[in-house]
Each structure stands twice: as structure tokens, then as C-alpha cells.
C-alpha positions in Angstrom: -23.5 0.4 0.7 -24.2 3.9 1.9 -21.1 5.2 4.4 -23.6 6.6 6.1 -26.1 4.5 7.4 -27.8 5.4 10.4 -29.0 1.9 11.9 -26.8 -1.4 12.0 -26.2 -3.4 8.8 -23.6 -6.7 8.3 -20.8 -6.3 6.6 -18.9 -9.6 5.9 -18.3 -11.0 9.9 -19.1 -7.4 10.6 -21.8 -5.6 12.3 -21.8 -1.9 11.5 -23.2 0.3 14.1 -23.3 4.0 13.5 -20.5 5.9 15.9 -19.9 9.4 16.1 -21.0 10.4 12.1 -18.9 7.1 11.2 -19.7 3.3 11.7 -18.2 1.0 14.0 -17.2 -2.8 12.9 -17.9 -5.2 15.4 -16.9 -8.8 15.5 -19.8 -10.7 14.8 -18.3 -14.5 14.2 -16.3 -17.0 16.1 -13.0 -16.0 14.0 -13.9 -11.8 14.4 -15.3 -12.2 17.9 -13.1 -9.0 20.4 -12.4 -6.8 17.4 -13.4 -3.5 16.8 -12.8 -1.0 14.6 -14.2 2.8 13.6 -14.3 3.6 9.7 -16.0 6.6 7.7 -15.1 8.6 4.7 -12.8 11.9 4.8 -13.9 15.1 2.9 -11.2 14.0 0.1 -12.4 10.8 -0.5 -10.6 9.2 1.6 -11.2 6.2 4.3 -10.0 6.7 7.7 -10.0 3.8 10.5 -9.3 4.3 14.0 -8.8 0.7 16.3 -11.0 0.8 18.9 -11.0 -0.6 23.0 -7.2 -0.3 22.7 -7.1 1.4 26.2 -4.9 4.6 24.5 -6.3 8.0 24.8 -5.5 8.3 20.9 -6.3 5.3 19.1 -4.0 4.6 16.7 -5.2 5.9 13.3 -5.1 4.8 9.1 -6.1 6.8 6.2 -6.5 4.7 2.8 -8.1 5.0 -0.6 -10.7 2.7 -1.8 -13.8 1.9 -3.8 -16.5 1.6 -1.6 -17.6 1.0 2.1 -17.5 -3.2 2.2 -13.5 -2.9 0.4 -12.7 0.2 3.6 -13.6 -2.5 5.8 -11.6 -5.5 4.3 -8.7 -3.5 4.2 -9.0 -1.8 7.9 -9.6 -5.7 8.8 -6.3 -6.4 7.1 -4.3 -3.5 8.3 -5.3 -4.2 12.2 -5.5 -7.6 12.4 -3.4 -8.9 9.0 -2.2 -12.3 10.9 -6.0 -13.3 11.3 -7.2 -12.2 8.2 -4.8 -13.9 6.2 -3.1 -10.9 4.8 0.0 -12.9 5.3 -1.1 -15.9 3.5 0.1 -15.5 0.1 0.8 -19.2 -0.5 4.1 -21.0 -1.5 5.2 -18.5 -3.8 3.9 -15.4 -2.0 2.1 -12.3 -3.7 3.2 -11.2 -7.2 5.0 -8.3 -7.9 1.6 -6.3 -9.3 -0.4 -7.7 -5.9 2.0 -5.5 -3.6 2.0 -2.7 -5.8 -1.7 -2.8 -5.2 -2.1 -3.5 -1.6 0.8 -0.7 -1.3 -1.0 2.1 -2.7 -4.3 1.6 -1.2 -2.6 1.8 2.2 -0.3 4.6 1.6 -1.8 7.5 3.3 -1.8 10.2 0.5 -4.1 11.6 -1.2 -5.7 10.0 -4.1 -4.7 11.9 -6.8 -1.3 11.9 -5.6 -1.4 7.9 -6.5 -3.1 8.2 -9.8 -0.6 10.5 -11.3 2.7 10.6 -9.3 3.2 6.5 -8.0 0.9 4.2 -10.3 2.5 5.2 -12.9 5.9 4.5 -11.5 4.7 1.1 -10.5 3.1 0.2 -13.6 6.0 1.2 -15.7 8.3 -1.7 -13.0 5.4 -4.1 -13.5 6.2 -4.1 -17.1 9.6 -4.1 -16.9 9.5 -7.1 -14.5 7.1 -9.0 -16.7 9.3 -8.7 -19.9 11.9 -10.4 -17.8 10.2 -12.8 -16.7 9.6 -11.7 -13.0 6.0 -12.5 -11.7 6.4 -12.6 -7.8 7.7 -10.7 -5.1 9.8 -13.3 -4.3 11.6 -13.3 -8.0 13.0 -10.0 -6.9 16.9 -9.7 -6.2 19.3 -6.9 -5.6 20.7 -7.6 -9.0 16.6 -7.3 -10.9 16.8 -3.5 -9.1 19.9 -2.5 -10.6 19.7 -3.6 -13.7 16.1 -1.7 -13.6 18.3 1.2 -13.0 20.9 1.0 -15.1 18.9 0.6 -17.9 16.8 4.1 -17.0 20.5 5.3 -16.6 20.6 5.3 -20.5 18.0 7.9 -21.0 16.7 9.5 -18.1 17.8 12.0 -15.6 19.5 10.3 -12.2 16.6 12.0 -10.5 14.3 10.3 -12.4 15.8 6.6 -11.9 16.0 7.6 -8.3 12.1 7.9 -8.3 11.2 4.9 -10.2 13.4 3.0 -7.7 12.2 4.3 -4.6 8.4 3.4 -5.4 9.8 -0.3 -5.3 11.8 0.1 -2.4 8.7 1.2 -0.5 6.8 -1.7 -1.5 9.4 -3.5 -0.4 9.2 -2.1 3.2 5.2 -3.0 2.9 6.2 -6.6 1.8 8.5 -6.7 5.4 6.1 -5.6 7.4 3.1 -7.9 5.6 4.9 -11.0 3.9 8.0 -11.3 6.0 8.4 -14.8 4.7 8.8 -13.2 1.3 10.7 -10.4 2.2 14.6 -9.5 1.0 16.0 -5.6 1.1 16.8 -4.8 -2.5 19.8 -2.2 -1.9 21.3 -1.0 -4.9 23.4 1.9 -6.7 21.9 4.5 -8.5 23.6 5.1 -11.4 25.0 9.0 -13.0 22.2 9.2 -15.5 22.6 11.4 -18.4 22.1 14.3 -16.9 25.8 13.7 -15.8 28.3 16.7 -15.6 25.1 18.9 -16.6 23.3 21.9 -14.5 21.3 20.3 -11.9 17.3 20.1 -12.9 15.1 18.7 -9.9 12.6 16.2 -10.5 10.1 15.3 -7.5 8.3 12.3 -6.1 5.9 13.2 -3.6 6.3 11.9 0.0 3.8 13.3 1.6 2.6 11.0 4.9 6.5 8.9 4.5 
């Protein structure tokens, strides 16, 4: 599908209308019917959606990786209207721990190679970890799962470096509150010395850019 189409094409319950050098999604079904929504495609690859008819000056505003024009709209759809699109319908055992991780990044607002080599890896390297213990759903997750994580990093790493690997889980935990409230607990924990302990101080970065 080509972001920039100049006459109206259907995407999903959609009809896309050209608006302003971007494309305007427009109910088009009995379920979608009152919504609208501006998306088009930033200089750095990224998506941007704006909701529309809100009555604000500034319409509130997203920015958001992803593959193609039909994916930018199923994700603006979820991020504006994620009771109705079932965003919050996960099941009985809610979404699994590598479906948040997921859903997380292609929402946070950075840019895209800041996810690729700064938090994916992060979250892959706790998707592992959760897997070899057994953990497959959000909902698995305790306090207790979080601190062990970190204690075990706590063996080998710097403290700045278990402090990073947590706090990518901690904000997909935030996303799971605000998405899957049902399946939602904080995860507080302690972060542990590290053995960089008693040595000169040697600072290690996440990148928080749009936090």
C-alpha cells in the first residue's frame, strides 16, 4: 500500500482519504462508524497519527514504528480507540510476556534505531530469561520473578547495567496498566550492588528519549 496515495482506497473498516500530504482514516462500518484519525510517514521512518474532530486546537498526537501503511493504521486504531478494537482483549490468561514487549516497542515514540539496538535487545535477553523459568504471560510476572532477574545480573554485570535491563520491563509494565489493566501488577524491586561495587564509577546509558 503506497503512504501516499492521492485518491481514496479501504483499509480494513477504513476509508483512506488523502489530507494535508497524509491520509485520513474514516469509519467506514457499523463498529468504526464517528472515528477518525490522520496518519502519514515521518522523514525517519516513522508513523505519526494525529486524532481528528476532537474539538482541541492541537489534536493530540503519536509517533510509532511499523512495517507498512495497513499495520500504521491497526496500531493508530488500537492506540485511540483500544477498548473498541479489542486491544484489551487478551483472553483469560492475558498477553504473554513477548506480546507486550512487542506492542511496547512499536508504540514507544523513539526512533527506530534506538529500539533495534538499545531496548530489543534488553527485552529479548528478559524473554529468555522468563522462558527458561517457565514464565509465558504477563500475568506470571511477580515482584519476586523481577528480583531474582536482578540479582542474578548482580553476579556479573555492572549495577548500571541491571538497572537498564530492569527498567525496559518496568516500562512495559506501565504499557500493560494503561492497556491490560485486568492483567496488571507493579513489579517494585531492589536493585542490587553489582560488581562494580566499591569500584570507580563507569556510566552505562539506556536511552529515554520521548519518556
Amino acid at each position: 500500500m503506497n503512504p501516499n496515495m492521492t485518491q481514496t482506497e479501504k483499509i480494513g473498516e477504513y476509508r483512506m482519504i488523502p489530507y494535508r500530504g497524509r491520509m485520513r482514516a474514516v469509519g467506514d462500518s457499523p463498529a468504526t462508524f464517528g472515528r477518525e484519525f490522520s496518519i502519514g510517514k515521518l522523514p525517519d521512518g516513522r508513523w505519526e497519527t494525529s486524532l481528528l474532530n476532537t474539538g482541541e486546537k492541537k489534536p493530540p498526537r503519536k509517533q510509532f514504528g511499523a512495517r507498512d501503511l495497513e499495520e500504521a493504521v491497526w496500531l493508530a486504531e488500537r492506540h485511540w480507540f483500544p477498548a473498541a478494537s479489542g486491544a484489551n482483549d487478551a483472553g483469560p490468561k492475558g498477553p504473554t510476556i513477548e506480546q507486550v514487549f512487542e506492542e511496547w516497542l512499536s508504540m514507544h515514540p523513539v526512533k527506530k534505531a534506538t529500539i533495534e539496538t538499545d531496548y530489543r535487545p534488553r527485552t529479548e535477553l528478559f524473554v529468555r530469561w522468563a522462558k527458561a523459568q517457565g514464565l509465558e504471560y504477563w500475568w506470571d510476572l511477580y515482584p519476586l520473578h523481577l528480583q531474582q532477574y536482578a540479582n542474578e545480573g548482580a553476579k556479573t554485570h555492572r549495577r548500571s547495567t541491571i538497572s537498564n535491563r530492569c527498567r525496559v520491563v518496568r516500562m512495559a509494565s506501565d504499557y500493560v496498566r494503561e492497556n491490560y489493566p485486568r492483567f496488571y501488577r507493579p513489579l517494585p524491586f531492589k536493585l542490587p550492588r553489582g560488581r562494580d561495587w566499591g569500584k570507580p564509577k563507569q556510566r552505562e546509558t539506556l536511552t529515554l528519549e520521548g519518556v
